[in-house]
DRENTI-145930 format. One record per residue (C-alpha): residue in three letters; x, y, z negated. Coordinates in steps of 0.2 Angstrom, whole numbers, plus 2048, in hexadecimal, padded with zeros to 3 digits. Example, Ala and Ser with C-alpha at 12.3 -4.5 7.8 and 13.67 -1.06 7.14 Angstrom:
residues 2
ALA83E7EA7D9SER8447FB7DC
end
This chain:
residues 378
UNK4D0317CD5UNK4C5308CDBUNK4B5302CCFUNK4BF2F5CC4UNK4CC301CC0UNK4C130BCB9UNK4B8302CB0UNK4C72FACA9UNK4CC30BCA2UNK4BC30FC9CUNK4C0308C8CUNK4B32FAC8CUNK4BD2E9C8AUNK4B52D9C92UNK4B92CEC86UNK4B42D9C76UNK4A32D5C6FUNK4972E3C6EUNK48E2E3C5DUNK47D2EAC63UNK47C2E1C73UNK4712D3C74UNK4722C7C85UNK4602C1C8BUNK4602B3C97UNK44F2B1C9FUNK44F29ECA8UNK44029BCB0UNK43C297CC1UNK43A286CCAUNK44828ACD8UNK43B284CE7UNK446287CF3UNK45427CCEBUNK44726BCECUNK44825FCECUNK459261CDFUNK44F270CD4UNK43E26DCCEUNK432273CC2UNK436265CB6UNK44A269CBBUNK44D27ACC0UNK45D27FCC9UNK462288CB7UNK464279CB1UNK470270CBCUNK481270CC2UNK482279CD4UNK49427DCD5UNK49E26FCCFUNK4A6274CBFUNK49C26ACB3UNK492278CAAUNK47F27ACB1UNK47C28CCB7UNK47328FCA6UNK48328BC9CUNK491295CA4UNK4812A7CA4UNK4852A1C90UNK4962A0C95UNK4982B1C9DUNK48D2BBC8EUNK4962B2C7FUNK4A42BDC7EUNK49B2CDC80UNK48B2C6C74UNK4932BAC67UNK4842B0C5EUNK4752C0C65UNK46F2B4C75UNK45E2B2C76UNK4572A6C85UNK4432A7C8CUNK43E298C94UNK42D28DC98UNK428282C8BUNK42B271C94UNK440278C96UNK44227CC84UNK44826AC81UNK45326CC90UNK45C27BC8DUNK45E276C79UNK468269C7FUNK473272C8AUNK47527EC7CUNK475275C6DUNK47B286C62UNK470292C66UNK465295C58UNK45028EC5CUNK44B29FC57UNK4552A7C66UNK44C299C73UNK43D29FC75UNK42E297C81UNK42229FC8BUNK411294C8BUNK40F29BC9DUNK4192A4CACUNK4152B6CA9UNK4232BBCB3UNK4342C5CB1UNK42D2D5CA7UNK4212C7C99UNK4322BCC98UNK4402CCC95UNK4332D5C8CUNK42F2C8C7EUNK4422C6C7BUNK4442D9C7AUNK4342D7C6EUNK43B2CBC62UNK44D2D2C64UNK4472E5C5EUNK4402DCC50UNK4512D7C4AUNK4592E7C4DUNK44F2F6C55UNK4602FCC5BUNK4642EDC67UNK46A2EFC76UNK4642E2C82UNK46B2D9C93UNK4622CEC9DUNK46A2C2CABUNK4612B2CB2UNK4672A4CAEUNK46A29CCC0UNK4752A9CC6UNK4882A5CCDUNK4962B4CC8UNK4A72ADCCCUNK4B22BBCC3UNK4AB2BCCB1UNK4B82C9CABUNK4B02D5CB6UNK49E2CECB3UNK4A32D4CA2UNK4AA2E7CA5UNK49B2E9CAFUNK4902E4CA0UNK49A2EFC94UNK4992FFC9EUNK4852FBC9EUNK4862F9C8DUNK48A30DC8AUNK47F30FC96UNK471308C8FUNK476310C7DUNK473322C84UNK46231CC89UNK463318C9BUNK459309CA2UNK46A301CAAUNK46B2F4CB8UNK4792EBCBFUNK47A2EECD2UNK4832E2CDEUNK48C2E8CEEUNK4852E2CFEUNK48E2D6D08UNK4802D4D17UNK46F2D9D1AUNK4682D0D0FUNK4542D0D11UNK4512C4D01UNK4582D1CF4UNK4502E1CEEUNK45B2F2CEEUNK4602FECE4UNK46430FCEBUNK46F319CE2UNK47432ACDCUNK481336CD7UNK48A333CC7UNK483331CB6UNK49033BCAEUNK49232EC9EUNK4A6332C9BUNK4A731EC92UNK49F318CA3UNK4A5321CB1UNK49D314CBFUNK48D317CB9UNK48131FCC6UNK46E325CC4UNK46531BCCEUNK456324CDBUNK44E315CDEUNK448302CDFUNK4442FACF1UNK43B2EBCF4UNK4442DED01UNK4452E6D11UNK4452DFD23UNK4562DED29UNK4582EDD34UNK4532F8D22UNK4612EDD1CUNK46C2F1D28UNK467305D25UNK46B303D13UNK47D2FCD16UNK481309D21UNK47C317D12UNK48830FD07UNK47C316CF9UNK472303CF6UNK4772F5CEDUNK46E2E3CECUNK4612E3CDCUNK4692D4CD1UNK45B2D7CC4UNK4672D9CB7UNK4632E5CABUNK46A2EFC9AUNK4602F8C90UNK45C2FCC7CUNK44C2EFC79UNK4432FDC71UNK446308C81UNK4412F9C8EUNK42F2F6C81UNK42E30AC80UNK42D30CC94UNK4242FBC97UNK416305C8BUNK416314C99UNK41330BCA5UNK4092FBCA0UNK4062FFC8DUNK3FA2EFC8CUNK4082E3C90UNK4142ECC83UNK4092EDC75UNK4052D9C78UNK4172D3C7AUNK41D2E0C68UNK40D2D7C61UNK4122C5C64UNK4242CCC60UNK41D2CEC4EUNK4112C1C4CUNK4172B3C56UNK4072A8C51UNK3FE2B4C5EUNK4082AEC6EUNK3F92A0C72UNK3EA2ADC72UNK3F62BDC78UNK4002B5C86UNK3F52AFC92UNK3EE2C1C95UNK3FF2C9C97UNK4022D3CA8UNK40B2C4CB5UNK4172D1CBCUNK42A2D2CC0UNK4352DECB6UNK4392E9CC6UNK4282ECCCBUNK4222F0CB8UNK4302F9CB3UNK43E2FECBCUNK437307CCBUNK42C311CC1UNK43B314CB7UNK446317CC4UNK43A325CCAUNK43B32FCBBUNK44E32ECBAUNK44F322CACUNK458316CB6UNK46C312CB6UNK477306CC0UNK488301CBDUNK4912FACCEUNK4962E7CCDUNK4A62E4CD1UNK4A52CFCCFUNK49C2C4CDBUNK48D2BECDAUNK4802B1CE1UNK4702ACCDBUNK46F29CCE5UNK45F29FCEEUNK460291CF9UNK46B281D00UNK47228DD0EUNK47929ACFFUNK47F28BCF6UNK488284D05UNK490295D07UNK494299CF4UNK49D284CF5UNK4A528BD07UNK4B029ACFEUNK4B6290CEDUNK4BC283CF9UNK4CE285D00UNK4CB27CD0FUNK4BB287D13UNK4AC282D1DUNK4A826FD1FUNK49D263D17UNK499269D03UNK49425BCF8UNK48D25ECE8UNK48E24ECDEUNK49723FCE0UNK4A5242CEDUNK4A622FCF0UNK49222DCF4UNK495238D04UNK49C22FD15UNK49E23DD23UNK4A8241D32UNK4AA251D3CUNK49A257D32UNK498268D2AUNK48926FD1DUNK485268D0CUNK480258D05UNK479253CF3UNK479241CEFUNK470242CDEUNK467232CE2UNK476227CE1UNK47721ECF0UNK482220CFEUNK47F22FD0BUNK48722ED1BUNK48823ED28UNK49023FD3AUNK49224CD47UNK485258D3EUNK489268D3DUNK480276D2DUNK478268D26UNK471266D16UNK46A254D0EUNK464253CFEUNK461241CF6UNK45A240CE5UNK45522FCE5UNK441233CE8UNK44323FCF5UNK44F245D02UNK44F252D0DUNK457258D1FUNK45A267D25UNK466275D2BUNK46D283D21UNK465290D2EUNK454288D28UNK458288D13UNK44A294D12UNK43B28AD17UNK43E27BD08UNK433285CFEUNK426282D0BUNK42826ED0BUNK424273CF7UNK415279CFBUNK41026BD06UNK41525DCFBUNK409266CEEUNK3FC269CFAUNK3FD256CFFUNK3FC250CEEUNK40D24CCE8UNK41025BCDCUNK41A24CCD0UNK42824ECDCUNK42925FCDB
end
């Protein structure tokens, strides 16, 4: 029996809401490698990068509803609190919290998982960025529920995706035997984390069978996620419960918090004392790193396959026997011929050229344009 058979026998219904289970959706992140469309003032959470006229912010709301009702609590920077309280007009100001400063992965889930054990010490917590791209939501959501007993028999539980390439821009997750959790019988233990490999390891870990791509997705009780954090970085834990409590003591407590990502600070240590879970996905998933991953992501929801993508305004684009993507946020006519993989960008104060092989390197213009003195247009 394949992976989404199971699950759907396992007695966890998508679309039922689990009264315990809080969804946390950290959006944070300036989406560098998107510029000039994403920016620190506009980050790629809060835009529209696949056409269907919700922003990538809105359908993670979308996909988390059902299994969450009203318990969604969203961790942002200050400057996008007004941002995202316009995208998501119901959701309640005291579950949109702002971070005075980036801390990181680990400051941003653990203050929600603060606040949330708060309201109920039995929560169960899952956190999934905001600027992620999951096609099936259905099975987005049997995942999420098998997670869910996961996480209420104490495991740390992660979501891991199944490799489609080598990827070297992901971490992995290696997994185990079984878990032996009879509601959730996909569930693995997981033996490690690994950090982004070069792409001969990659290619090693594809061969195994036994790795999946690290989505940073993870389900857990809060009180369990604050109760490791204090293990292994009890400083952090203790200021994130303490501002949980007394949220007049984010100003003086923040700014000292540990800047570090939730995988370093708590699911590899985790991991190696067998407190660590993962639940196969059986949905698709992209993350939208960069123009070349959007090109592709456009490439197979289109019928007609690869050609020219345009994200916008279809009758802003002139082009012939050209393929790749082109943005025409600036409003003003774009015109491509005989180019093959490429990606224009036109937002009106910027543009940008390249090829889809070199998607990787905007973040590098970035860098420049700051070190140049134009930080205002990034």
């Amino acid at each position: 029996m394949d992976v989404a058979a199971q699950q759907s026998e396992s007695g966890a219904e998508a679309s039922d809401s689990a009264p315990d289970f809080w969804g946390v959706i950290p959006a944070g992140g300036a989406g560098t490698r998107l510029w000039p469309l994403s920016r620190e003032a506009a980050p790629k959470f809060l835009l529209d990068l696949t056409g269907s006229g919700r922003t990538l912010l809105q359908q993670t709301v979308d996909r988390l509803a059902p299994l969450c009702d009203h318990r969604l609590m969203v961790v942002t920077g200050e400057r996008h609190v007004e941002a995202v309280h316009r995208q998501l007009p119901d959701l309640a100001r005291a579950s949109l919290l702002a971070e005075p400063a980036r801390r990181d992965s680990m400051a941003a889930i653990g203050l929600a998982a603060a606040v949330i054990e708060q309201r109920d010490p039995e929560a169960i917590i899952g956190s999934f960025a905001a600027d992620h791209v999951i096609a099936d939501t259905a099975a987005f959501q049997a995942t999420v529920a098998e997670a869910i007993v996961v996480a209420r028999q104490g495991w740390l539980a992660t979501i891991g995706i199944q490799p489609t390439e080598p990827a070297t821009g992901f971490g992995y997750i290696h997994q185990g035997g079984p878990l032996g959790v009879a509601e959730a019988p996909n569930s693995l233990q997981v033996l490690e984390f690994v950090e982004k490999p070069d792409r001969a390891t990659a290619q090693r870990y594809l061969d195994t069978g036994a790795y999946r791509w690290n989505a940073g997705m993870f389900v857990v009780r809060a009180a369990v996620l604050l109760d490791l954090l204090a293990q292994y970085h009890p400083d952090l834990a203790r200021g994130l419960r303490a501002i949980a409590a007394d949220p007049e003591a984010m100003g003086p407590i923040w700014q000292d918090l540990t800047r570090i990502s939730i995988d370093h600070a708590l699911a590899e240590p985790a991991a190696a004392r067998g407190r660590v879970a993962v639940v196969p996905a059986t949905f698709t998933w992209d993350d939208i790193g960069d123009f070349a991953s959007l090109a592709e992501l456009l490439s197979g929801a289109d019928a007609d396959g690869p050609g020219l993508h345009i994200v916008g305004s279809p009758e802003l684009v002139l082009q012939r026997e050209s393929s790749g993507l082109v943005v025409p946020a600036g409003g003003r006519m774009v015109a491509v011929l005989g180019m093959d993989d490429v990606v224009v960008v036109d937002t009106g104060d910027a543009v940008l050229v390249t090829r889809t092989d070199r998607a990787q390197d905007v973040k590098s213009l970035v860098d420049r344009l700051i070190e140049h003195g134009h930080g205002e247009l990034t």
